[in-house]
C-alpha positions as CSV (number, residue, x, y, z in Angstrom):
1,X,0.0,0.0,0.0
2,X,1.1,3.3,-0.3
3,X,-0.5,7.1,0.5
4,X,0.5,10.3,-0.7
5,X,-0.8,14.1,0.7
6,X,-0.5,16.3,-2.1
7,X,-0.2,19.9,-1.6
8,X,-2.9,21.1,-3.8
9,X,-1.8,24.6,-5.8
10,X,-4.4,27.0,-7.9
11,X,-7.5,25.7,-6.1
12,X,-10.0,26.5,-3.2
13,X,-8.9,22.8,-1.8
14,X,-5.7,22.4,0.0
15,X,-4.9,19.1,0.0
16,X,-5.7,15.6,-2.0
17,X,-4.9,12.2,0.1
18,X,-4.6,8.9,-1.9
19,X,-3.8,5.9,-1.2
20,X,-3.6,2.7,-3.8
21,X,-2.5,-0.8,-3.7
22,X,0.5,-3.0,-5.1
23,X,-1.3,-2.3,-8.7
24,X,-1.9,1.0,-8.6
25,X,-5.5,0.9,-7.7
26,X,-6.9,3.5,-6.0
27,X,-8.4,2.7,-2.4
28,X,-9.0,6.1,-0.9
29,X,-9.0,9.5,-1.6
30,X,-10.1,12.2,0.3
31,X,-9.6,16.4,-1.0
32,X,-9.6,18.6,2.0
33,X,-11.0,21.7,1.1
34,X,-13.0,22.9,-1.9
35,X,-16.4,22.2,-2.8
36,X,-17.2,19.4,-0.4
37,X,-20.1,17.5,-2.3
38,X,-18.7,17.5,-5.9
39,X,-15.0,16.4,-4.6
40,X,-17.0,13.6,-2.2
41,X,-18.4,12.1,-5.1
42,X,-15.1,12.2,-7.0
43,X,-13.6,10.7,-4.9
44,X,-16.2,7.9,-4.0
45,X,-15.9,7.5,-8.3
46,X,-11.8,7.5,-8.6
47,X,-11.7,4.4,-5.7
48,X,-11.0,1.8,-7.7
49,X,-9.6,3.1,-11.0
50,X,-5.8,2.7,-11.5
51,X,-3.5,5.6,-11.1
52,X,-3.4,6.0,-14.9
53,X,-7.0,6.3,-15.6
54,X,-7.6,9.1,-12.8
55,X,-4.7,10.9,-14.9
56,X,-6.4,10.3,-18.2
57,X,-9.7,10.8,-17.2
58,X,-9.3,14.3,-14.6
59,X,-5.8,15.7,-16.2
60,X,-6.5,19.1,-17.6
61,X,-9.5,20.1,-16.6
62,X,-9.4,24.1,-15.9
63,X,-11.9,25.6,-13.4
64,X,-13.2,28.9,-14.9
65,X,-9.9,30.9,-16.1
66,X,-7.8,29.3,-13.9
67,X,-5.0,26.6,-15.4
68,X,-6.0,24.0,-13.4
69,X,-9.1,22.7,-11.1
70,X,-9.8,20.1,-8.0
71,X,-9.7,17.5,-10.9
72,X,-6.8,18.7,-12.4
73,X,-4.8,18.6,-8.9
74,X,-6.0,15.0,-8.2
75,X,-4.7,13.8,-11.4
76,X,-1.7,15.3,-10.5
77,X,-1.8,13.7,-6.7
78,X,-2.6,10.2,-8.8
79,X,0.8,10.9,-11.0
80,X,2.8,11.6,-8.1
81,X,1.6,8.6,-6.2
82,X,2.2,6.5,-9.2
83,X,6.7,7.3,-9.2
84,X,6.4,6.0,-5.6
């Protein structure tokens, strides 16, 4: 098993927890901060996907004008997590 608490940067959250197992599949992940309810149910919907889909699927989404988003910064929690 292994966790990761990403430092989120850009967004109203301030940090994204995951955790996946020994194949990179995601068995928690909590955002601290941000829009509770929407990142809830992301997070209920990432558990379970590899490492490499939560990139593929959240990667890039912007938020308004801004570069990045909640999504955007879990992907990028997910990407970190997977070098470990």
């Amino acid at each position: 098993m292994k966790n990761i608490m990403y430092k989120t940067s850009g967004t109203c959250s301030q940090f994204v927890e995951l955790e996946a197992d020994e194949n990179n599949v995601v068995t928690r992940a909590v955002v601290i901060g941000g829009c509770n309810g929407n990142l809830q149910g992301i997070c209920k919907l990432i558990i379970g996907m590899r490492l490499d889909e939560v990139k593929a699927k959240l990667g890039g989404i912007r938020c308004g004008g801004r570069p990045t988003s909640c999504p955007d910064q879990i992907a990028k929690a997910a990407a970190e997590l997977e070098k470990q």
